[in-house]
C-alpha positions as CSV (number, residue, x, y, z in Angstrom):
1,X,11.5,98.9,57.9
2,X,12.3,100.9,61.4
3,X,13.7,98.7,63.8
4,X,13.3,99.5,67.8
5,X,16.7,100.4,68.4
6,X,16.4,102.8,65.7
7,X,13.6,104.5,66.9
8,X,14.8,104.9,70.3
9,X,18.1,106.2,69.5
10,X,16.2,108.7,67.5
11,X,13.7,109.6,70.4
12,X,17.2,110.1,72.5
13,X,18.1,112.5,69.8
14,X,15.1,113.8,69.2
15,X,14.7,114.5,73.1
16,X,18.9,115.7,73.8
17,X,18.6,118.2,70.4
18,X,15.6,119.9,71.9
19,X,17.1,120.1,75.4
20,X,19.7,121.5,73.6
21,X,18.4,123.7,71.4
22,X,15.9,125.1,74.0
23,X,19.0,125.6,76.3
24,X,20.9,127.5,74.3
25,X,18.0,130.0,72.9
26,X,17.4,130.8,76.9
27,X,21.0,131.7,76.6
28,X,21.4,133.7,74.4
29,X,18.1,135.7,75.3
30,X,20.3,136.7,79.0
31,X,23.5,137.6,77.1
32,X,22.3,139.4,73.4
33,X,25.7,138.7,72.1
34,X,26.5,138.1,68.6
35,X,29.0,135.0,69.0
36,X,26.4,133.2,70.7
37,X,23.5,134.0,68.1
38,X,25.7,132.2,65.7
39,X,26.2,129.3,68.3
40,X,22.2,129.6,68.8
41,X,21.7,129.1,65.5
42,X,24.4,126.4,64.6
43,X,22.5,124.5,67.6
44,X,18.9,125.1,65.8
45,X,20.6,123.6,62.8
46,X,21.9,120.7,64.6
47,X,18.1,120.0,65.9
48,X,16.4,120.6,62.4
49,X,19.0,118.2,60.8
50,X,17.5,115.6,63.7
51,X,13.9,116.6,62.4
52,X,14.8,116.0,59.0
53,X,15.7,112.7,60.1
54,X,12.8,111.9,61.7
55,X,10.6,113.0,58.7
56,X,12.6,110.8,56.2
57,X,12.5,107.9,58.3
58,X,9.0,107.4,58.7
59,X,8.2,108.5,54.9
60,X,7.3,111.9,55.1
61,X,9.9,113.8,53.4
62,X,11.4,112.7,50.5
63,X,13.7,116.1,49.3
64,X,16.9,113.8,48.8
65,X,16.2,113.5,45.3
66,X,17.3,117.2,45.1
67,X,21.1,116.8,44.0
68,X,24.4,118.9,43.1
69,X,27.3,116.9,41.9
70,X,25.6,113.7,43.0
71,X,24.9,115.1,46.8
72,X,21.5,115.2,48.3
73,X,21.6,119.1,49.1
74,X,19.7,119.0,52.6
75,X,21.9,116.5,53.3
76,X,24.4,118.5,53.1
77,X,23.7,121.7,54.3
78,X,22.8,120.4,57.2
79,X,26.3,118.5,57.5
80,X,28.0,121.8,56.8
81,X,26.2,124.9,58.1
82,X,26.2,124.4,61.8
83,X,30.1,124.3,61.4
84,X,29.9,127.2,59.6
85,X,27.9,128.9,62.8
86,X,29.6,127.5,65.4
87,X,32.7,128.8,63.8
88,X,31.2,131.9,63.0
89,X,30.4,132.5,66.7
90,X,33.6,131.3,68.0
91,X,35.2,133.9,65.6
92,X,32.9,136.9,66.4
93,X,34.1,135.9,70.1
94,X,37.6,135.9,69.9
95,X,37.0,139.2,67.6
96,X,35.1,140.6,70.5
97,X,37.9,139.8,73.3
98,X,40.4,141.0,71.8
99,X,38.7,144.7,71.1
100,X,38.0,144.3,75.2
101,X,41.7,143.9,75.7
């Protein structure tokens, strides 16, 4: 059963993630560099992990019985791959400086 704090925490989520997400896509569209598309993207991941949350709480998803080595895959790509991104784009910047230098 969904409880109301449960619901509204996801709503904040649900609400911050887009805010987010929507943010960081204007972003990128004024600056067109590559460490931010990977930021961009770890973000969209971030906000589709919230969706997927959404979906499974109120029944309409039910993909968790996909498993490898006992781990619901979705579960955990989307714990994984927006670190993957972020770092991704925080290394493509650091590349990027230091050719500028």
């Amino acid at each position: 059963m969904v409880n109301s704090p449960e619901i509204f925490l996801l709503l904040v989520k649900l609400l911050a993630g887009f805010a987010a997400t929507v943010t960081a896509v204007l972003l990128w569209s004024k600056t067109r560099e590559a460490s931010w598309l990977f930021v961009v993207i770890g973000t969209v991941f971030l906000y589709g992990e919230v969706i997927f949350e959404t979906l499974d709480l109120f029944g309409i998803t039910d993909v968790r019985k996909i498993l490898i080595l006992g781990i619901p895959v979705i579960d955990a790509l989307f714990a994984v791959l927006p670190f993957v991104f972020f770092t991704a784009g925080f290394l493509s910047f650091l590349s990027a400086r230091r050719k500028r230098l």
